[in-house]
C-alpha positions in Angstrom: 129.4 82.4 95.2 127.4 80.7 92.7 126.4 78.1 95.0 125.4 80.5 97.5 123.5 82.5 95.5 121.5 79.8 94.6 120.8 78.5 97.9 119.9 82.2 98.9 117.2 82.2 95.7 115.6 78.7 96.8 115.2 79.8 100.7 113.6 83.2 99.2 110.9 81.1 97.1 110.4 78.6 100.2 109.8 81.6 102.5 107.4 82.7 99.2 106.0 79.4 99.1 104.8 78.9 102.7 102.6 82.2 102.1 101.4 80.7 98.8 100.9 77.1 99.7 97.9 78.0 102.6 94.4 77.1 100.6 91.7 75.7 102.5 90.2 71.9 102.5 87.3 70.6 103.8 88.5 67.8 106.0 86.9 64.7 106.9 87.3 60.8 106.8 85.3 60.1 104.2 86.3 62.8 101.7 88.5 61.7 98.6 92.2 62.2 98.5 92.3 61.9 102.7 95.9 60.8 102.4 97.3 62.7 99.1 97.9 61.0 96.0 100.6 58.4 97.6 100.0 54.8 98.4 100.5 55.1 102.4 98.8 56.7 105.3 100.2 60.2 104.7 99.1 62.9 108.1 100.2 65.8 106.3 99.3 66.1 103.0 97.6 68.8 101.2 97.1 67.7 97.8 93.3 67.8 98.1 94.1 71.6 98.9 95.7 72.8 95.6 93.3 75.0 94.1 92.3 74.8 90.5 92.5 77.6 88.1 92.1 78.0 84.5 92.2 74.3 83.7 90.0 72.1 81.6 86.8 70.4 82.9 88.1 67.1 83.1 91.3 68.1 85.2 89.1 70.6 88.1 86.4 68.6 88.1 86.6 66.4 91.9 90.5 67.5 91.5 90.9 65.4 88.7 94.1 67.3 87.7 96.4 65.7 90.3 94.6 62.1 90.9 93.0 62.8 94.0 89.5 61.9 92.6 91.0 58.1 91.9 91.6 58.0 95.8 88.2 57.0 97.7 87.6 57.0 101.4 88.2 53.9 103.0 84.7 51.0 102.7 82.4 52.2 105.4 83.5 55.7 105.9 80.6 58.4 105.2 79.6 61.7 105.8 76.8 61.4 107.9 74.1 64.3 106.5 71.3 64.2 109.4 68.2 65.3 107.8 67.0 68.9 109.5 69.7 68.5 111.5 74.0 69.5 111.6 77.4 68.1 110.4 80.5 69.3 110.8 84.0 69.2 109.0 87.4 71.1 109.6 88.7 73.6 107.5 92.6 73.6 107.1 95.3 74.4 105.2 96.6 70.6 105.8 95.6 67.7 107.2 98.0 67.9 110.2 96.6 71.0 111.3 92.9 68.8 112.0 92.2 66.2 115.0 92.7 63.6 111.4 96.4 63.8 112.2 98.6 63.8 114.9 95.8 62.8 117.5 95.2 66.7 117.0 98.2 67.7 119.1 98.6 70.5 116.5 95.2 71.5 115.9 94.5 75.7 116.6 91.4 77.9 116.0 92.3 78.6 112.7 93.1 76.0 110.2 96.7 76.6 110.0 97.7 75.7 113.6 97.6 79.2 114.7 95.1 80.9 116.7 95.8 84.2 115.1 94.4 86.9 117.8 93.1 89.9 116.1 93.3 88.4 112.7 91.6 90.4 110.1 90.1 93.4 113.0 91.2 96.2 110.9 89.8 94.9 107.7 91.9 96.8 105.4 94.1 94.2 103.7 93.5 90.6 102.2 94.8 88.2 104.4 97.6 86.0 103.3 98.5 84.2 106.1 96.1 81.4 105.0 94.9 82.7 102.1 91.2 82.4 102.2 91.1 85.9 100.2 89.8 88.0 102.3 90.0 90.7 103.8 87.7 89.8 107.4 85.4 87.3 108.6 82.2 89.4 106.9 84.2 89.5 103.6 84.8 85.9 103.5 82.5 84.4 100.0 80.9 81.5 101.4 81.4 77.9 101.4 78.5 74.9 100.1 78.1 70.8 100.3 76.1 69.7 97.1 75.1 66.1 96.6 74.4 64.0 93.7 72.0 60.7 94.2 74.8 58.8 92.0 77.3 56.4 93.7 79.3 56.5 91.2 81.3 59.9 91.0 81.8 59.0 86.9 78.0 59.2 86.5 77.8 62.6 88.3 76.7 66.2 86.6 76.6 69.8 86.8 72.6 69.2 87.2 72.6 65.9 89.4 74.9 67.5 91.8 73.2 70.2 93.7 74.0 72.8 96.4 72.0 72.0 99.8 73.6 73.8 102.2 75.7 77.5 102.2 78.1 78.9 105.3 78.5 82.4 104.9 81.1 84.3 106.3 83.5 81.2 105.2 86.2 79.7 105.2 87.6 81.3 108.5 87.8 79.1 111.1 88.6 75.5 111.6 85.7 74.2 112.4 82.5 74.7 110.3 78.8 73.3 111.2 76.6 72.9 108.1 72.8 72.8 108.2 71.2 70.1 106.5 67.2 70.2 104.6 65.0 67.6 104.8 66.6 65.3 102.2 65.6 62.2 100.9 67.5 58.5 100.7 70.5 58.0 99.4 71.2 54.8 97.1 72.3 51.7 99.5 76.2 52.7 98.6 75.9 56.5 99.3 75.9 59.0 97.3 78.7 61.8 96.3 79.1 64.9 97.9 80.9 68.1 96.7 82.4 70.9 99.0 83.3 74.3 96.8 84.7 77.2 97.9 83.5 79.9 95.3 85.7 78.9 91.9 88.9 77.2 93.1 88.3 74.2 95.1 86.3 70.6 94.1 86.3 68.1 96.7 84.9 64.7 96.6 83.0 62.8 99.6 81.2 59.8 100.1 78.2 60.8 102.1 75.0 59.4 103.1 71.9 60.9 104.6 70.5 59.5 108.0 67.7 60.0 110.2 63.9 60.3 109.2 64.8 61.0 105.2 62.2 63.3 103.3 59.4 61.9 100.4 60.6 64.5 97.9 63.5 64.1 95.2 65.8 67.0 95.0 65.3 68.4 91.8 68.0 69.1 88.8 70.0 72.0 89.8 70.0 75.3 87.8 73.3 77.3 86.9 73.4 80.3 89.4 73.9 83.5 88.0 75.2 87.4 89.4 71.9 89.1 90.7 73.0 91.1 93.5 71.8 94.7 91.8 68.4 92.8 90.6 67.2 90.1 93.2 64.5 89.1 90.6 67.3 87.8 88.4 68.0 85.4 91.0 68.0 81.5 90.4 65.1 80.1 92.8 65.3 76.6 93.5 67.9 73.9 93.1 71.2 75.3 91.6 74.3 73.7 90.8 77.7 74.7 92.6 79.7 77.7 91.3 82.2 76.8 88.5 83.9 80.0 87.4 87.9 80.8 86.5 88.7 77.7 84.6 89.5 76.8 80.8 86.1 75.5 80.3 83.2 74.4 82.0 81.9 77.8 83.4 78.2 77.9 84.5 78.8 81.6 85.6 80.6 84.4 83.6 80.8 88.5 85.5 82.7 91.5 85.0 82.6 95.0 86.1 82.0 96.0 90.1 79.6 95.0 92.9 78.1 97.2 94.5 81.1 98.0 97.2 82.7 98.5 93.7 85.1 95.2 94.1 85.8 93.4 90.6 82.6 91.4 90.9 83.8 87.7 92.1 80.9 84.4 92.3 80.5 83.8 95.8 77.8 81.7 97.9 76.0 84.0 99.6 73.4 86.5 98.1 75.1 88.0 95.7 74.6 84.7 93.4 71.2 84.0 95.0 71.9 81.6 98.0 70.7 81.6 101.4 72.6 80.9 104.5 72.2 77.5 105.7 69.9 74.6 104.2 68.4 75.2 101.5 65.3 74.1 101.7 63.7 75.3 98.3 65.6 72.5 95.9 63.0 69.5 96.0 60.5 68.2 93.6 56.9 67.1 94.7 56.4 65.0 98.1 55.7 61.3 96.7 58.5 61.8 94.6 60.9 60.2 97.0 60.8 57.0 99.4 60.6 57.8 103.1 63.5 55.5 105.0 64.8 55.8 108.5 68.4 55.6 107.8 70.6 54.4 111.0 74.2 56.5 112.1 77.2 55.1 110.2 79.1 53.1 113.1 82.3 55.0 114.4 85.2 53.4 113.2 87.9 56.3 114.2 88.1 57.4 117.5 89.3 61.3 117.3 90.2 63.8 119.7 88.3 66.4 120.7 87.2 69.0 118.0 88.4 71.7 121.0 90.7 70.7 122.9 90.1 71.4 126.7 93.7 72.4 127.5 96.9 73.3 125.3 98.3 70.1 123.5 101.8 68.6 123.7 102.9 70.2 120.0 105.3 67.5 118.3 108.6 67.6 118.0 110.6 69.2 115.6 111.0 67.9 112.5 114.7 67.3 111.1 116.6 69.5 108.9 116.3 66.5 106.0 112.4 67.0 106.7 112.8 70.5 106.6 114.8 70.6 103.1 112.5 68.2 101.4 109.1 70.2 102.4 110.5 73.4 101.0 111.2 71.5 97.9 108.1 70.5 97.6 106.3 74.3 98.6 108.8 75.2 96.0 107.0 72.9 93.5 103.9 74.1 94.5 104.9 78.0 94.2 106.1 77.5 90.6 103.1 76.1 89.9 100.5 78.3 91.8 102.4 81.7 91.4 100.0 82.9 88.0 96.8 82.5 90.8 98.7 84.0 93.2 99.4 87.1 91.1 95.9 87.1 89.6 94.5 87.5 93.3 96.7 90.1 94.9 96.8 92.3 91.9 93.3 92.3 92.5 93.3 94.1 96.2 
């Protein structure tokens, strides 16, 4: 009896876990932490997708907390930023569920391999099937890239790293096209990029600008602050990303109720001052910068299609062993994540 009401209490908290284990990365080849925290090629890890809440600076900041920060893209892999022009990442729960893994045989239109008709139509509860808390596509609090003209992620800042692009409406889907401003050079070995989604999420990326680059520096990036009943207030310029929810290191502090009287939450859209798309407002004076035409990183993975044309071949099953060992490991992950999970659904 003993033994099977233990096994009955650990299938309940796996079922719990595979609710609670859905947060949303940024997925690309030259982001950090691309294969976990292990020391082999790993297609479906999610360790870059842990979110980070109530920790200390130097364990959130580029996911320092679990080691993914120590785990660089491979030499010669970039994020390609085309100046005035578009780049695009996939947005999943896991890197299985992108064309990074599995030759994208289980790729879907949302980033959890489902295509999830309907999802979200009525709008009247958060969703939790990937947990991207929110309650529709309009609701969702916005996604930014920053950059910091440092190749060295050590030497990086809350002022040197600074927002230049916003997706509202995000994370929903899988894919997601950013809009890039008219930014200068990087430094011959790149520079870091950031991807935030508002408070809980800090990845890392090696990225480099290409195309025509711009003669103006951006300038050192502001700390955003809530101006959604006073647009005045808002921070014009360069600002830094959102860092809110955590032991220390906040650039942003609210409380009370927006204006659609919701407990008052950062978010990259207006509400904190930021525009939808590039923004194009966070440079110094032209001359500040040196104009370069910067050539295409060379492809050095071939992937799949971002859409595929027709339904892929799904793979096969995995084995009960897998099975057993993934929901030890979502179990894990539960024990750990369950205060955030209770501090957002007590919320809605």
């Amino acid at each position: 009896m003993a033994i099977s009401s233990h096994l009955s209490l650990f299938v309940l908290f796996s079922l719990l876990s595979i609710k609670a284990r859905a947060h949303v990365a940024a997925w690309h080849y030259a982001m950090y932490c691309l294969n976990g925290t292990g020391k082999y090629e790993n297609p479906n890890t999610n360790d870059a997708v842990n979110p980070l809440y109530q920790m200390t600076k130097e364990d959130w900041w580029f996911h320092h907390y679990n080691g993914c920060d120590q785990f660089p893209p491979e030499e010669g892999d970039f994020l390609d930023l085309p100046v005035n022009g578009t780049f695009t990442v996939e947005l999943a729960v896991n890197r299985a569920f992108t064309t990074l893994s599995y030759n994208g045989s289980e790729i879907a239109e949302f980033g959890d391999g489902d295509d999830h008709p309907g999802i979200g139509e009525d709008g009247k509860d958060c969703i939790n099937a990937l947990n991207i808390h929110t309650k529709n596509e309009s609701m969702a609090a916005g996604t930014a890239f920053a950059i910091s003209y440092q190749s060295d992620m050590k030497l990086v800042t809350f002022e040197n790293l600074v927002v230049f692009t916003v997706l509202y409406h995000t994370p929903w889907k899988r894919i997601a096209t950013y809009s890039v401003p008219n930014l200068p050079a990087c430094p011959p070995e790149g520079c870091i990029c950031a991807m935030r989604y508002p408070n809980m999420y800090h990845m890392g990326y090696r990225c480099k600008v290409v195309g025509q680059t711009g003669d103006a520096a951006v300038a050192p990036g502001k700390a955003p602050v809530w101006c959604e009943d006073d647009p005045d207030r808002c921070v014009q310029g360069a600002k830094q990303m959102l860092y809110w929810n955590q032991l220390e290191g906040n650039n942003i502090e609210v409380e009370g109720y927006d204006l659609a009287r919701d407990p008052k939450s950062p978010a990259y859209n207006s509400k904190c001052g930021f525009k939808n798309g590039a923004q194009t407002d966070i440079f110094l004076e032209p001359g500040t910068a040196t104009p370069a035409n910067i050539s295409r990183s060379p492809i050095r993975h071939i992937l799949p299609n971002l859409i595929p044309s027709s339904p892929r071949n799904k793979r096969p099953r995995v084995t009960p062993v897998h099975v057993l060992l993934e929901n030890a490991h979502r179990f894990m992950m539960l024990v750990y994540n369950f205060p955030l999970f209770v501090y957002y659904y007590a919320r809605w």
